[in-house]
N, C-alpha and C positions, 0 to 999 in steps of 0.2 A: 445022930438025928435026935432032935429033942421030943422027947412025950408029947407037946401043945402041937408040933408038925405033925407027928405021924398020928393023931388023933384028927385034927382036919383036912392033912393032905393039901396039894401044892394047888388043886383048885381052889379052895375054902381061903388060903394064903393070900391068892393071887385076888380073890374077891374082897377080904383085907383091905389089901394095898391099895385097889381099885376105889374103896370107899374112902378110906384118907383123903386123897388124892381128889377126890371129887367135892368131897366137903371140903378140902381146902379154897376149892378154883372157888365154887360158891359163896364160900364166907369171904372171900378176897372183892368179889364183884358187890358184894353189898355195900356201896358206898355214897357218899354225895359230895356236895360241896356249892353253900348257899354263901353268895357273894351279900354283903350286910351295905357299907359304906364307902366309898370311891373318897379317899381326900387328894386333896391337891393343895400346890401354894397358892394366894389368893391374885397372884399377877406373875407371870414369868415374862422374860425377854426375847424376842422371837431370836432363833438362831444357838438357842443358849440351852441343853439339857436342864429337865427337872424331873424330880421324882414322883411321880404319884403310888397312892398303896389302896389296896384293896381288905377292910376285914373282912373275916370268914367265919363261918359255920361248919365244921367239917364234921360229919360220920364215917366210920372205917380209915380208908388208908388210898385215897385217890389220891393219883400221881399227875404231876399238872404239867401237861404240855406246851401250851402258846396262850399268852392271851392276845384278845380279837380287841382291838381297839377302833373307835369310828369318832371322827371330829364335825360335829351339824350333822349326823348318817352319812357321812361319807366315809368309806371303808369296807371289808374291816382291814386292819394293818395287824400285821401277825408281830408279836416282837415275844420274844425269849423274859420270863419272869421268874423271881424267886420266892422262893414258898416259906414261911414257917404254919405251923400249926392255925395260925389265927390272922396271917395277914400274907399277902401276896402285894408284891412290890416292882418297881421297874423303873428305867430314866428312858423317857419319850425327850422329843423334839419337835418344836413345831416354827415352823419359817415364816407362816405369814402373820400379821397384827390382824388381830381379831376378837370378840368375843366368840368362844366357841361351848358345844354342848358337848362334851368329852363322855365315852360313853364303854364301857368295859364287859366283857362278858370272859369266860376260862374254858378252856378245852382242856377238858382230862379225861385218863380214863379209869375205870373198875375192872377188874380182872382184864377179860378181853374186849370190855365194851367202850368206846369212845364216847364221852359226853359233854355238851356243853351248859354251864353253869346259868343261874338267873343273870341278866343285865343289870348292871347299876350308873349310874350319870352324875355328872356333877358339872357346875360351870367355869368353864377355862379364860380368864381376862390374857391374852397374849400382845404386850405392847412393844412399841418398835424399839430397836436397838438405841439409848443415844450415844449423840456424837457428840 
């Protein structure tokens, strides 16, 4: 047994470990993530994937789950996105020709907490396939 244990004993240890552990959860949960700019291409093909991306703002270390996407508010449409540090990305699809208001928001979360991000929009020209 080491001098430092039998000096505070397995309660003092256990309350130790207990604090670690507690600052860790808390310093994990302080996080954010401020959606900045929505780009897109300036016309897509209806029928045809395109990419749009999101930058970012981030503090700490939030883990990004779905983004909610809504075209005119209509939505949201959950689709799977990938992260780096300063931009979040993804290939939508949209079927019908239209001008639309493409509009993005992030669900991630902070330690144990679920959060969803600010919204940001941009305008979607989606024209018809030719033949």
């Amino acid at each position: 047994m080491t001098s430092a244990f039998r000096t505070i004993g397995v309660t003092g240890v256990l309350s130790i470990l207990l604090l670690q552990f507690t600052s860790s959860v808390v310093y994990a949960a302080e996080c954010s993530l401020e959606l900045k700019k929505l780009s897109l291409p300036k016309a897509v093909t209806a029928g045809e994937p395109y990419t749009v991306s999101v930058s970012t703002k981030v503090s700490g270390n939030p883990k990004i789950l779905k983004g909610h996407f809504w075209w005119n508010k209509e939505g949201p449409f959950k689709f799977d996105v990938v992260s780096t540090q300063s931009q979040i990305s993804t290939k939508l699809r949209t079927g019908n020709p239209n001008t639309y208001t493409l509009s993005v928001a992030i669900q991630y979360r902070c330690g144990f907490s679920t959060k969803m991000s600010n919204g940001v929009a941009a305008k979607l020209v989606v024209k018809k396939p030719s033949e």
